[in-house]
GUTORVEX-952448 format. One record per residue: residue in one letter; x, y, z of N, C-alpha, C, CB in turn. Coordinates in steps of 0.1 Angstrom, whole numbers, plus 2048, in hexadecimal, padded with zeros to 3 digits. Each point is the difference from the previous one (the first is absolute). Glycine has a CB too. Example, Ala and Ser with C-alpha at 12.3 -4.5 7.8 and 13.67 -1.06 7.14 Angstrom:
a8847C784E7F780C80080980C8007ED7F480Cs80F8177ED80980B8007F880B80880C7FA7EA
***
This chain:
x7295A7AD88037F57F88047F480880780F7EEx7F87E580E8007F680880E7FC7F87E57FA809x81F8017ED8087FD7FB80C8097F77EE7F0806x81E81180180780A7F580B7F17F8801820814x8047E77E18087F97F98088087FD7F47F17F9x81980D80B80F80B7FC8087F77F980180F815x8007F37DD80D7F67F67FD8047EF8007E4813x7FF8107E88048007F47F57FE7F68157F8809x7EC80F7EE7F68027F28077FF7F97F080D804x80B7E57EF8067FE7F47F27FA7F481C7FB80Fx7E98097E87FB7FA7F58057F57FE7FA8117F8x8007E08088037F77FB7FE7F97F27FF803815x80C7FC7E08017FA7F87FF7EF7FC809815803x7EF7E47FE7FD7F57FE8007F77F97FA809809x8107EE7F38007F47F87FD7F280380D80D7F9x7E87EB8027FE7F280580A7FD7EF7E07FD813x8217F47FA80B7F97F67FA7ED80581C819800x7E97E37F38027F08068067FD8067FC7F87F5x81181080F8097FA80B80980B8037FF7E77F8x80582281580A80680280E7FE7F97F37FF812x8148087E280A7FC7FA80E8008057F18057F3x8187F280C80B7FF80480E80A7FC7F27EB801x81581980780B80B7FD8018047EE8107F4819x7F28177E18017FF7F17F57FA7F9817800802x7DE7F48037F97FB7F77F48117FB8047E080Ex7F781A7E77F180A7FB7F87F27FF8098197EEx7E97ED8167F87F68027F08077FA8127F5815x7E98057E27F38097FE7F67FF80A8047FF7EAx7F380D8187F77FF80B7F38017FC81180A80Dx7E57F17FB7F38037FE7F980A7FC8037F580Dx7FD8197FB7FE8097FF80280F80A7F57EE7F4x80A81C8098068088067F880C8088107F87F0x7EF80E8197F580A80880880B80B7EC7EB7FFx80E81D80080780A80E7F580280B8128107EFx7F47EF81E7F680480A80480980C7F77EA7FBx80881C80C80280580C8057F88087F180D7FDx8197F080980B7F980B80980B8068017EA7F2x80C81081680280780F7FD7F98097FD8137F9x80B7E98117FD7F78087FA80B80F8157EB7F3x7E981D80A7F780E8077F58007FA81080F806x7F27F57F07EE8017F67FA7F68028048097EDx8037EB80F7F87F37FE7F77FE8128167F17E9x7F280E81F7FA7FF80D7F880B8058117F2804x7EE81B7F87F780C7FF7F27FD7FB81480E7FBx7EC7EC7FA7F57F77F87FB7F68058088057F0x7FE7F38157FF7F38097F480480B81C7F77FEx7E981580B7FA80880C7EF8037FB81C80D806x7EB7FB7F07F680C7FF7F67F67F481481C804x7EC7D97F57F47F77FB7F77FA8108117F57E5x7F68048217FA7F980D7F781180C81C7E47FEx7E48237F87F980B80380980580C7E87F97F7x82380580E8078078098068117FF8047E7802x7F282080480B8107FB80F7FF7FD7F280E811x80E7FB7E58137F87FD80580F7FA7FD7DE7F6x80F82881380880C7F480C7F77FC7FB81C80Bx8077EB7E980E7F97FD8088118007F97E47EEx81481781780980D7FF80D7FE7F87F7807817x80D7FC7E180D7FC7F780680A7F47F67E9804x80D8147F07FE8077F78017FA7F580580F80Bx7F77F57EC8008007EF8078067F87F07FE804x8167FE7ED80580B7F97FA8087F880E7F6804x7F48127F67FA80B7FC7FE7F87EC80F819817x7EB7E27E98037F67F27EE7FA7FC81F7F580Ax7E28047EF7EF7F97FD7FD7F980A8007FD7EAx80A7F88177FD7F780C7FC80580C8107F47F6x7FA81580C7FC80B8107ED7FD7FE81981C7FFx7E47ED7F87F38048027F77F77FB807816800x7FC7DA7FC7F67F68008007F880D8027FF7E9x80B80781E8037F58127F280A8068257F9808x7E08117F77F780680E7ED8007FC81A815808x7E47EA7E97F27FE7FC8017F28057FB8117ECx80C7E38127FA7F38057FE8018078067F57FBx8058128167FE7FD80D7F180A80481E7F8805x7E08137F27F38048077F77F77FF8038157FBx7FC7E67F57F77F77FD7F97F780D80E8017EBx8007FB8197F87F880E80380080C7FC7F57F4x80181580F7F980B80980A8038077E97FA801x8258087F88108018067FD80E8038117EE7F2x7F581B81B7FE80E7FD80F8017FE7E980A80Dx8168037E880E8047FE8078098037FC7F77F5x7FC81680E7FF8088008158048037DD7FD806x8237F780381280380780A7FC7F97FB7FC816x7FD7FD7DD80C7FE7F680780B7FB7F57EE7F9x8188128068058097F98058027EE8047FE81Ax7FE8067E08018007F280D8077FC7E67FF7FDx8257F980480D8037FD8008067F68077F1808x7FA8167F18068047F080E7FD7FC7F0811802x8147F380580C7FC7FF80A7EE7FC7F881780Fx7FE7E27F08047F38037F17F87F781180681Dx7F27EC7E07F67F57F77FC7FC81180E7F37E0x7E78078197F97FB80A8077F08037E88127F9x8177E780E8077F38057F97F87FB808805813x7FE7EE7E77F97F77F18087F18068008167E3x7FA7E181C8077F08017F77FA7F880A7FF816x8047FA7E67FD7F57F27FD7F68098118057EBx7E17F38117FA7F58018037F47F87F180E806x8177E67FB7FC7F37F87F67F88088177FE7F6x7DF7FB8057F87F68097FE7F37F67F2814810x8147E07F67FC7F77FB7F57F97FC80E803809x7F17EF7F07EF7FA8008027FA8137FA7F27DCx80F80F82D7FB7FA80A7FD80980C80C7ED7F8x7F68218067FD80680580B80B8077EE7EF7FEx81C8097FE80D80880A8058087F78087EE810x80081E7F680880E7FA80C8008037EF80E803x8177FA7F48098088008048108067FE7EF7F1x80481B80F7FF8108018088058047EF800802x8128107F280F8028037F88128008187E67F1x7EE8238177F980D80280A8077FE7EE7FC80Ex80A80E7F080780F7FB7FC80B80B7FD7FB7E5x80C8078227F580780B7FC80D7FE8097F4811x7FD8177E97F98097F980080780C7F37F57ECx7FF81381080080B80C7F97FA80F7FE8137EBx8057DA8178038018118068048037FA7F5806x81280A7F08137FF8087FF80D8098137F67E7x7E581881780180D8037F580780A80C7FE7EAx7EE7F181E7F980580980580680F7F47F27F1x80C81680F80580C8097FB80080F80080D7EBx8067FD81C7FB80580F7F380B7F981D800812x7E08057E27F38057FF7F37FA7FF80D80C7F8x7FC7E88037F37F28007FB80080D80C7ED7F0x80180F8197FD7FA80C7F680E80F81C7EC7F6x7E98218017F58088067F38027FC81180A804x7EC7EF7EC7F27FF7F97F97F280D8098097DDx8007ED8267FB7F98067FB80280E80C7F77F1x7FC80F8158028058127F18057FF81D80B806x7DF8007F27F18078017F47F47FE80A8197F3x7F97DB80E7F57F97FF8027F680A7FC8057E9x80E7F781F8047FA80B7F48008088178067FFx7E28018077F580680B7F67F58018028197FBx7FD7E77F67EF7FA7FA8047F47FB7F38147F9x81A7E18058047F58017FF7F680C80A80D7F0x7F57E88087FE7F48098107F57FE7E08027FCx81E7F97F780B7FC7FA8098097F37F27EB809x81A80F7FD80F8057F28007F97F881180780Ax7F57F67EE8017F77F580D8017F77E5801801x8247FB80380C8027FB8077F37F6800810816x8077F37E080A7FB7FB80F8047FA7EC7F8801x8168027F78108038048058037ED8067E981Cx7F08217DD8037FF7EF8018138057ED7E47ECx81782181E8028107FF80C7FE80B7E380F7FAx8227FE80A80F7FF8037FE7FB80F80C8147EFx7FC7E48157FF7F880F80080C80980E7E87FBx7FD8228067FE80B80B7F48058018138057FDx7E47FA7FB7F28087FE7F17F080A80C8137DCx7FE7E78217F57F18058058068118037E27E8x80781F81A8047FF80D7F780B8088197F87FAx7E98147FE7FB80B8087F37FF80081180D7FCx7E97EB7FA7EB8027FD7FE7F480C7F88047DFx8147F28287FB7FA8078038068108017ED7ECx80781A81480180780E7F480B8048197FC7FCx7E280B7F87F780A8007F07FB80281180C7F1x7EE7E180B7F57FA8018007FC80E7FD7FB7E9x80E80581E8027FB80D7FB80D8098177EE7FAx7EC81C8017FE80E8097F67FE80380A8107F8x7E97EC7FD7F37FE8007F67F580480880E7F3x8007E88137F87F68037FD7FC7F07F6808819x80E7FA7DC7FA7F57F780C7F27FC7F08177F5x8067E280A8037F17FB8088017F77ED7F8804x8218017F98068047F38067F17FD80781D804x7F57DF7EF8027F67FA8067FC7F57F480280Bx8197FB7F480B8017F78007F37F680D80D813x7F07F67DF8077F47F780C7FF7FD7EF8007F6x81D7F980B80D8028058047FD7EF8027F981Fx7F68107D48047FA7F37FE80D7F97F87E5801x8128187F680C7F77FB8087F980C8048117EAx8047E88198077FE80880D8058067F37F37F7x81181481380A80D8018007FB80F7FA8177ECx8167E781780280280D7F680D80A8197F57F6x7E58098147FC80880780380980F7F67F17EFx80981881080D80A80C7F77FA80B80C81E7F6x7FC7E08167FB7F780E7F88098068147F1806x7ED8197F87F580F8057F07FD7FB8168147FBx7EE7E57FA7F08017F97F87F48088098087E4x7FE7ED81E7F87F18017F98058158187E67E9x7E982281C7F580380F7F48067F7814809816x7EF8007E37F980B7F87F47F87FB81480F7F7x7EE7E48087F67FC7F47F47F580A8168017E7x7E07FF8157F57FD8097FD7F17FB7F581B805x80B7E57EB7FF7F47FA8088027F47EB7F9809x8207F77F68058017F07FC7F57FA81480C804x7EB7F37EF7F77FA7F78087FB7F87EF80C802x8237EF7FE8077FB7F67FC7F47F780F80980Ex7F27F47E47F97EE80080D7F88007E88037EEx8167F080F80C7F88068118027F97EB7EE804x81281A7EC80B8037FE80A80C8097F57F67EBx80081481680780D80A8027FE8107F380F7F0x8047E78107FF7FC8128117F47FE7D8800809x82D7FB7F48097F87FA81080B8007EA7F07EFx81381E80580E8067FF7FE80980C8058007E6x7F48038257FD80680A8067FD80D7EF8027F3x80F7F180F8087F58068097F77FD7F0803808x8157FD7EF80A7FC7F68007EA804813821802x7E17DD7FE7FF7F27FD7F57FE7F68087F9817x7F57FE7E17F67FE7F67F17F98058167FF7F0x7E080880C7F57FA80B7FA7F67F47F9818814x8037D97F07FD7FD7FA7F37F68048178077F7x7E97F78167F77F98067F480A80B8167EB7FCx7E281180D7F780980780C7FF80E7E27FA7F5x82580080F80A80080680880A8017FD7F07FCx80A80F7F980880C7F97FB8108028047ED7EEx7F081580D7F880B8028028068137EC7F47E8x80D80181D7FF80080F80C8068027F27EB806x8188107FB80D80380380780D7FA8027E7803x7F98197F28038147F77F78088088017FC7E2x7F68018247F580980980580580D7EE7F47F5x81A7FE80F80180380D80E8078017F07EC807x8168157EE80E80A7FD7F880B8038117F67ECx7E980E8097F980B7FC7FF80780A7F57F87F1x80980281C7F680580880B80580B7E97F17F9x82080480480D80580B80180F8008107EC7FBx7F38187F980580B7F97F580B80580C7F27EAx7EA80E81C7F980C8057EF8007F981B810800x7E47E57F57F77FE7F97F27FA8078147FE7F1x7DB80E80F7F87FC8097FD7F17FD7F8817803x8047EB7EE7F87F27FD8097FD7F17E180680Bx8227EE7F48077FD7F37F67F87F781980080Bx7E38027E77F97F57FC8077FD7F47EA80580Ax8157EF7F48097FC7F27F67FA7F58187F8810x7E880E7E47F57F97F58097F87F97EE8147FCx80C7DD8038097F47F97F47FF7F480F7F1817x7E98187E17FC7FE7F07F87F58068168077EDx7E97F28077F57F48028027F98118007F97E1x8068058258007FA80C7FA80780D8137F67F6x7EA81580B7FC80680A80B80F8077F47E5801x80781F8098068098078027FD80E7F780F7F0x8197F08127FD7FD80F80480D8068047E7801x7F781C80A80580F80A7FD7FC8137F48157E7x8147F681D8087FB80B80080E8088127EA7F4x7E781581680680A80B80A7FD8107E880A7F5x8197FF8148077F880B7F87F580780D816804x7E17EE7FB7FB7F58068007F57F77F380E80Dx80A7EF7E67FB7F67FD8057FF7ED7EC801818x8117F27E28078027F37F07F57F8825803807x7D98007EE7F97FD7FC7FF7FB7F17FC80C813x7FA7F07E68008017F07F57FC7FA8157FC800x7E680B7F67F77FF7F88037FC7F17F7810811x7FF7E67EC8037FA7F57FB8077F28017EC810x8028137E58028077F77F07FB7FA81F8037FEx7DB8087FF7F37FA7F47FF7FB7F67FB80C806x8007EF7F88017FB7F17FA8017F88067F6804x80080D7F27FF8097EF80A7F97FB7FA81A803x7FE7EE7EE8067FB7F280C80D7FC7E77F27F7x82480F80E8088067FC7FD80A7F280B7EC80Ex7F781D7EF8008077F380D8088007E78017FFx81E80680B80A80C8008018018107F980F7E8x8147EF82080380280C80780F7FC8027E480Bx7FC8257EF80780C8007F680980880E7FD7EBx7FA80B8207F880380B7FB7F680B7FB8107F1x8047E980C7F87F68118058028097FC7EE7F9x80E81380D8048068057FE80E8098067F17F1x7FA8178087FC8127FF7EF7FA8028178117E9x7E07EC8137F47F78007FF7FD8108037F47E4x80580382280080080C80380980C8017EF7F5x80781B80580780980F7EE8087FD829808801x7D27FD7F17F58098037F27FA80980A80C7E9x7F87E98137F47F78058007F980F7FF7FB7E8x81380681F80280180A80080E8078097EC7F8x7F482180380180E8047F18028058168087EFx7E57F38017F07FE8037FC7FD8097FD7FC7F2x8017F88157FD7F980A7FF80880E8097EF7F2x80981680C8058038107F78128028227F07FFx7DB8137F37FC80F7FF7EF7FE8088138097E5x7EA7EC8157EE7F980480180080B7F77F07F0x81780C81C7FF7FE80D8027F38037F2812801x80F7E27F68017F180380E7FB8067EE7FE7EDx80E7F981980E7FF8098077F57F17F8802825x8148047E78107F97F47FA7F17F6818807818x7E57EF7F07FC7F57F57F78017FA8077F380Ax7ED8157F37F78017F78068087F67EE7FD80Fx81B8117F68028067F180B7F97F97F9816807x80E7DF7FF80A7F87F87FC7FB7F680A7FB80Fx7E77FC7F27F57FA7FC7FC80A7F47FA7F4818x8048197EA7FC80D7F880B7FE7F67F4813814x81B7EC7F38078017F38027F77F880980D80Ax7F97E77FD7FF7F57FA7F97FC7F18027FE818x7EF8077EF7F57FE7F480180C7F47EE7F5813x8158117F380180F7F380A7FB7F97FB81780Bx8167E47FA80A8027F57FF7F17F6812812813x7E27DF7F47FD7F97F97F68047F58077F5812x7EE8157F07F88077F58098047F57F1808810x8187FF7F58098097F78017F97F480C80B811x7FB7E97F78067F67F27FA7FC7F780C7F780Cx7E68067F87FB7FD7F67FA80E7F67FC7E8810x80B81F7EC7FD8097F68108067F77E6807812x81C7FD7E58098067F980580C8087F67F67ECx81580D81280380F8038008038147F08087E3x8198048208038048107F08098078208047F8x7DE8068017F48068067F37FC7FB80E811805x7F67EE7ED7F17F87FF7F87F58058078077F1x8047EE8147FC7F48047F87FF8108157F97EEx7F28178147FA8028137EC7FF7FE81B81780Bx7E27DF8027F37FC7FE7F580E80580A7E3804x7F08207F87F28058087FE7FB80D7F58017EBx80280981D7FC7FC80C7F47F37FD80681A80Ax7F37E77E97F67F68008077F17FF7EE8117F6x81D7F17FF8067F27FC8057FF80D8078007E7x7FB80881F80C7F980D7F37F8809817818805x7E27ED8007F67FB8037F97F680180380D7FDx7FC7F17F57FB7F47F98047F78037FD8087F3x8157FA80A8097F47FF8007FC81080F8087E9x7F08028208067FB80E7F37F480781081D804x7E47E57F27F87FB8067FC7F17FA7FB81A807x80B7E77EF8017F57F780D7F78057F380D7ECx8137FD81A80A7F380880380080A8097FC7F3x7EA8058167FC7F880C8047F28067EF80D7F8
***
């Protein structure tokens, strides 16, 4: 396998609205849909559309939802085989608001990530061999992030951390990590200044990096992505689209950045990889659905030449 994914599987509950509502307000909404999300799934999907081999390793709960997550992620062409199926426990669900402008809210339930285990992390170890890249985030218990990144280190694999939700992080972890992928709000409570300019970014990267961090990249949403190693700091500008749903773009980019590095392309082309995937994303409704095909990706990359 070229790509593993170790984290979080949820069913996403989805409300569009005219406007994100204010504390106590009720606000009527557009309309309503459930999709497959998880900031692990979603980037499992991300991988595994851009035709990248992709396992996801995590778990599910023993419930309906359980068993409509792991038919999506086969769907496309997620293997699952290492998921596990809690019974004991609901499967992990976050409430979606999305505006007419595109921006969210989300509030999760973590369900059966909260209880991903050292058995997880041995379902994972057996596939280490045949990995290229990790793919980590931070929605299953942090001691488990730590150890899937020391165990990817044993192996020479690449391990690439979305530092979200946003959660301080133990100083053990930031050598561990090969690339982190915060966007300007997490790259901001990370380094505890607010990033607001390409400046700003520069300077969260080059913290980042103090801290043991190979390559830092920071996604600023419509503005671009800047990223920074010890040689050199860089930035790529954001594509342009018609906004529909930024839920996932994100997750959209670490898979499309995994992609890339899994194809063999050096660091600024797969930024470019992620770049353009988590701009695809947006333009569609919904976290896994919105992830593009290898043809759309394609298309698009060539159409914006």
């Amino acid at each position: 396998m070229t790509i593993l994914v170790f984290g979080s599987i949820n069913m996403d509950l989805v409300i569009r609205t005219p406007r994100l509502p204010a504390p106590g307000e009720t606000i009527i909404g557009h309309e309503f849909f459930t999709a497959g999300g998880g900031k692990g799934a979603n980037q499992a999907v991300a991988a595994a559309r851009l035709a990248a081999p992709t396992k996801m390793i995590g778990r599910v709960g023993g419930d309906s939802f359980g068993v409509t997550l792991l038919q999506q992620l086969a769907e496309s062409n997620v293997d699952v085989d290492s998921v596990f199926v809690d019974e004991s426990v609901a499967s992990g669900v976050a409430i979606i608001a999305v505006d007419d402008a595109a921006q969210n809210n989300i509030i999760i339930a973590s369900g059966a990530n909260r209880q991903v285990d050292q058995t997880d992390l041995e379902r994972l170890s057996h596939h280490m061999p045949q990995a290229k890249v990790l793919l980590l985030q931070l929605e299953i218990p942090l001691d488990m992030i730590v150890a899937a990144a020391k165990l990817a280190r044993q192996h020479n694999v690449t391990v690439i951390l979305d530092p979200a939700p946003a959660q301080a992080l133990p100083a053990e972890l930031y050598p561990l990590i090969d690339i982190i992928t915060p966007n300007e709000i997490e790259a901001g409570q990370l380094v505890d200044f607010p990033i607001k300019t390409q400046e700003d970014a520069q300077h969260a990267a080059q913290r980042l990096l103090a801290r043991g961090v190979k390559t830092a990249v920071i996604k600023m949403g419509a503005v671009g992505v800047v990223y920074a190693t010890a040689e050199s700091t860089d930035f790529v500008p954001a594509f342009s689209v018609q906004a529909v749903d930024t839920v996932a773009a994100g997750d959209a980019f670490n898979g499309g950045l995994a992609a890339g590095l899994g194809e063999g392309l050096a660091l600024p082309q797969a930024v470019r990889w992620g770049a353009a995937t988590g701009a695809l994303s947006a333009t569609k409704a919904g976290a896994q659905p919105s992830m593009p095909t290898r043809a759309e990706f394609e298309a698009f990359l060539a159409s914006s030449q």
